[in-house]
BATORNU-874036 format. One line per field, with one value per residue: residue number from 1; z, y, x of N, C-alpha, C, CB in turn. Coordinates in steps of 0.001 Angstrom, whole numbers, always signed. Glycine has a CB too. Example, Ala and Ser with C-alpha at 12.3 -4.5 7.8 and 13.67 -1.06 7.14 Angstrom:
2
drenmi: 1; 2
n_pz: +7800; +7080
n_py: -5690; -2250
n_px: +13190; +12850
ca_pz: +7800; +7140
ca_py: -4500; -1060
ca_px: +12300; +13670
c_pz: +7800; +7870
c_py: -3300; +30
c_px: +13200; +12900
cb_pz: +9046; +5725
cb_py: -4473; -598
cb_px: +11308; +14084
END
This chain:
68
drenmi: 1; 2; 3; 4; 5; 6; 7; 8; 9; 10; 11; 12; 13; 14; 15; 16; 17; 18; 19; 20; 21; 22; 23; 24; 25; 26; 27; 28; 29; 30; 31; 32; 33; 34; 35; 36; 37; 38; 39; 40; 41; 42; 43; 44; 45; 46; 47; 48; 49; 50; 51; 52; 53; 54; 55; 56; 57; 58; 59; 60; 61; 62; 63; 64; 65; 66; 67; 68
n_pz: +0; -612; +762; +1431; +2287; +3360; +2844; +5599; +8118; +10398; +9393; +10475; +12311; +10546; +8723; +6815; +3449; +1656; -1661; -3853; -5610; -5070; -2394; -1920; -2291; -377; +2054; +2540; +1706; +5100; +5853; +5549; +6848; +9383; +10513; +8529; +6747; +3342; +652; -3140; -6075; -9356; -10894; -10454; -11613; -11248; -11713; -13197; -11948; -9449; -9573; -9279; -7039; -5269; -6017; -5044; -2658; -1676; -2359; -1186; +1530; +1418; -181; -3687; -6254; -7713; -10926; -13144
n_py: -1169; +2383; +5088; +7529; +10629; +13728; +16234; +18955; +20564; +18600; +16214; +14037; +13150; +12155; +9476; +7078; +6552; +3621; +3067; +1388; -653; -3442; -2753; -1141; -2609; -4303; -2836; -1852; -4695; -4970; -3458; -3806; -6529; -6094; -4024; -3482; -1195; -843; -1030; +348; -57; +1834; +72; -2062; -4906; -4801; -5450; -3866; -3180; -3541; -1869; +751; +251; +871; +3557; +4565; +3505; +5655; +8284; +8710; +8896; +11108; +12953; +14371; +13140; +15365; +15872; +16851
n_px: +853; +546; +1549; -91; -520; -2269; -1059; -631; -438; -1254; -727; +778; -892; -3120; -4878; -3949; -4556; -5795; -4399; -4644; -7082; -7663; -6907; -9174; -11101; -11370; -11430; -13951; -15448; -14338; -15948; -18732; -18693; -18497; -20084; -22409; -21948; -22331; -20549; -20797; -18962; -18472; -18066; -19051; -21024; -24198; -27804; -30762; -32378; -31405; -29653; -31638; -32883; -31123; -30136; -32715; -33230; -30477; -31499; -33380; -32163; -30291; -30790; -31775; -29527; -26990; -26328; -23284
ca_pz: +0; -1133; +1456; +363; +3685; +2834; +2793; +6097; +9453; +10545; +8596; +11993; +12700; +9774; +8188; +5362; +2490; +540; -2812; -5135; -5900; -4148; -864; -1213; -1828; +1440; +3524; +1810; +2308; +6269; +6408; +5258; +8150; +10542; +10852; +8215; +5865; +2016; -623; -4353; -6770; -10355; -12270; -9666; -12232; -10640; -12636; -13538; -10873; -7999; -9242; -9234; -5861; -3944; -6241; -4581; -865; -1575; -2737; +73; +3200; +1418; -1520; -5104; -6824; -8842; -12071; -13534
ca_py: +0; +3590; +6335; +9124; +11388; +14865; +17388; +19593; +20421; +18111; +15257; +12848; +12160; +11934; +8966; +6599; +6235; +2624; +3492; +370; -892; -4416; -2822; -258; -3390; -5202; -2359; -2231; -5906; -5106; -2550; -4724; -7522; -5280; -2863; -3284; -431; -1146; +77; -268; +608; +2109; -859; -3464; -5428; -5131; -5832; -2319; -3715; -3541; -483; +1453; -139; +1239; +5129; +4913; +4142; +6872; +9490; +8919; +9012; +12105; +13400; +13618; +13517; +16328; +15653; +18373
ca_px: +0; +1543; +1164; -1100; -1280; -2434; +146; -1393; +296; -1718; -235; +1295; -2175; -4057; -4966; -3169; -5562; -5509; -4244; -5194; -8196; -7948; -7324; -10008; -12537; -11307; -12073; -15297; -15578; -14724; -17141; -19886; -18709; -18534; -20818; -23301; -21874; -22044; -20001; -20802; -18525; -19320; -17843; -19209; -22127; -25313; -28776; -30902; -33409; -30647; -29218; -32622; -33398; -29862; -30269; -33617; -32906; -29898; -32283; -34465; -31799; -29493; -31349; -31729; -28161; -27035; -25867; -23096
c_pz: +0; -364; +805; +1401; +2777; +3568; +4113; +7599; +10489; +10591; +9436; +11901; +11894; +9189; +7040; +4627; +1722; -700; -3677; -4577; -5072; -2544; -294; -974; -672; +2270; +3289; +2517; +3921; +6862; +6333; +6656; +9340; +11229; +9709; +6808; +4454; +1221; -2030; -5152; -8267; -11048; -11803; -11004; -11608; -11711; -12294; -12124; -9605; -8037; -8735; -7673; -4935; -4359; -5483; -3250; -899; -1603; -1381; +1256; +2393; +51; -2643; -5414; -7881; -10031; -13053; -15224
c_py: +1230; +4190; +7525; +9628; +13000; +15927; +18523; +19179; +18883; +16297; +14037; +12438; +11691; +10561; +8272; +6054; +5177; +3125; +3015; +41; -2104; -3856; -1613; -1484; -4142; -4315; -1875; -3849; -6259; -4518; -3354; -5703; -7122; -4273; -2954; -2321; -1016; +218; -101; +835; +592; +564; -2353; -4091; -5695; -5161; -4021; -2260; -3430; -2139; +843; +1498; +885; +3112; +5407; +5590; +5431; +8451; +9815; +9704; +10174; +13084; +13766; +13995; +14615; +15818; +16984; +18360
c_px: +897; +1074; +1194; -1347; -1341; -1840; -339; -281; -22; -1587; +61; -23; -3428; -4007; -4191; -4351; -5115; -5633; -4479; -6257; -8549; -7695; -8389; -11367; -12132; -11758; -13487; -16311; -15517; -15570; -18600; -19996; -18880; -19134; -22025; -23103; -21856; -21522; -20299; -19961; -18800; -18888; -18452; -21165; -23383; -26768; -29532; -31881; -32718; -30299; -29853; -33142; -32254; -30393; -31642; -33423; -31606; -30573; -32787; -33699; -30942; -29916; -31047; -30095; -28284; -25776; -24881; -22858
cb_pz: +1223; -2524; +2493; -736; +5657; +2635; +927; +5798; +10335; +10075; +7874; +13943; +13729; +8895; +8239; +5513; +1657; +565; -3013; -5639; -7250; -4542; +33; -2236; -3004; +2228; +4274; -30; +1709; +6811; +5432; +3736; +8350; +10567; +10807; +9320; +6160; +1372; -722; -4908; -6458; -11241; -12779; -6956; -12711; -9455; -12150; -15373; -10992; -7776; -10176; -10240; -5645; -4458; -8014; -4642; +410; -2514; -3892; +738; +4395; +1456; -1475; -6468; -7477; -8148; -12674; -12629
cb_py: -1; +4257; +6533; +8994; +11400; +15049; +18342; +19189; +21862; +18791; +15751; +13533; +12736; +12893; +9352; +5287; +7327; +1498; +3755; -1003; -969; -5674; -2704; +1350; -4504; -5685; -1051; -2557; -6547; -5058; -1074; -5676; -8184; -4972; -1426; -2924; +267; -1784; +131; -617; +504; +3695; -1008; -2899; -6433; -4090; -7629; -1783; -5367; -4610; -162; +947; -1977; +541; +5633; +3992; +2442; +6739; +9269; +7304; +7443; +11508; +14057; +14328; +12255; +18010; +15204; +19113
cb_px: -970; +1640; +1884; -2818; +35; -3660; +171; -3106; -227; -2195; +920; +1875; -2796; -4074; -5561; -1830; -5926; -6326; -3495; -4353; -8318; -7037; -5884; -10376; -13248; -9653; -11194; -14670; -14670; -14038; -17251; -19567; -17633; -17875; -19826; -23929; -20913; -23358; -18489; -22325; -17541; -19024; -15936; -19622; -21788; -25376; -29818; -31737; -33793; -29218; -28780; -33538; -33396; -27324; -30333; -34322; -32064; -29092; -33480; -35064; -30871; -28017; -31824; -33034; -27451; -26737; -27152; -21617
END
């Protein structure tokens, strides 16, 4: 994993952000085990039926997306 801390006085205590793609879906994958959180990502293949279902409940709990 490549350390990506953001440049800020701050920097000692901030966070290391996973930089590839397999270790952003593991902590994805621990968020799910662990708490319930889901992540979907754009390229992840879901049917139009699932996708419509998640943009829904999103709409609902943070409202409508803006499109630029």
């Amino acid at each position: 994993m490549t350390d990506h801390r953001i440049r800020t006085s701050l920097g000692r205590s901030a966070a290391v952000t996973p930089a590839d793609d397999d270790a952003l879906r593991a902590l994805a994958q621990q968020a799910w085990r662990r708490n319930g959180t889901a992540v979907f990502f754009g390229d992840q293949k879901l049917t139009e039926a699932e996708r419509r279902v998640i943009e829904a409940a999103a709409a609902k709990l943070y409202g409508e997306r803006r499109t630029t």
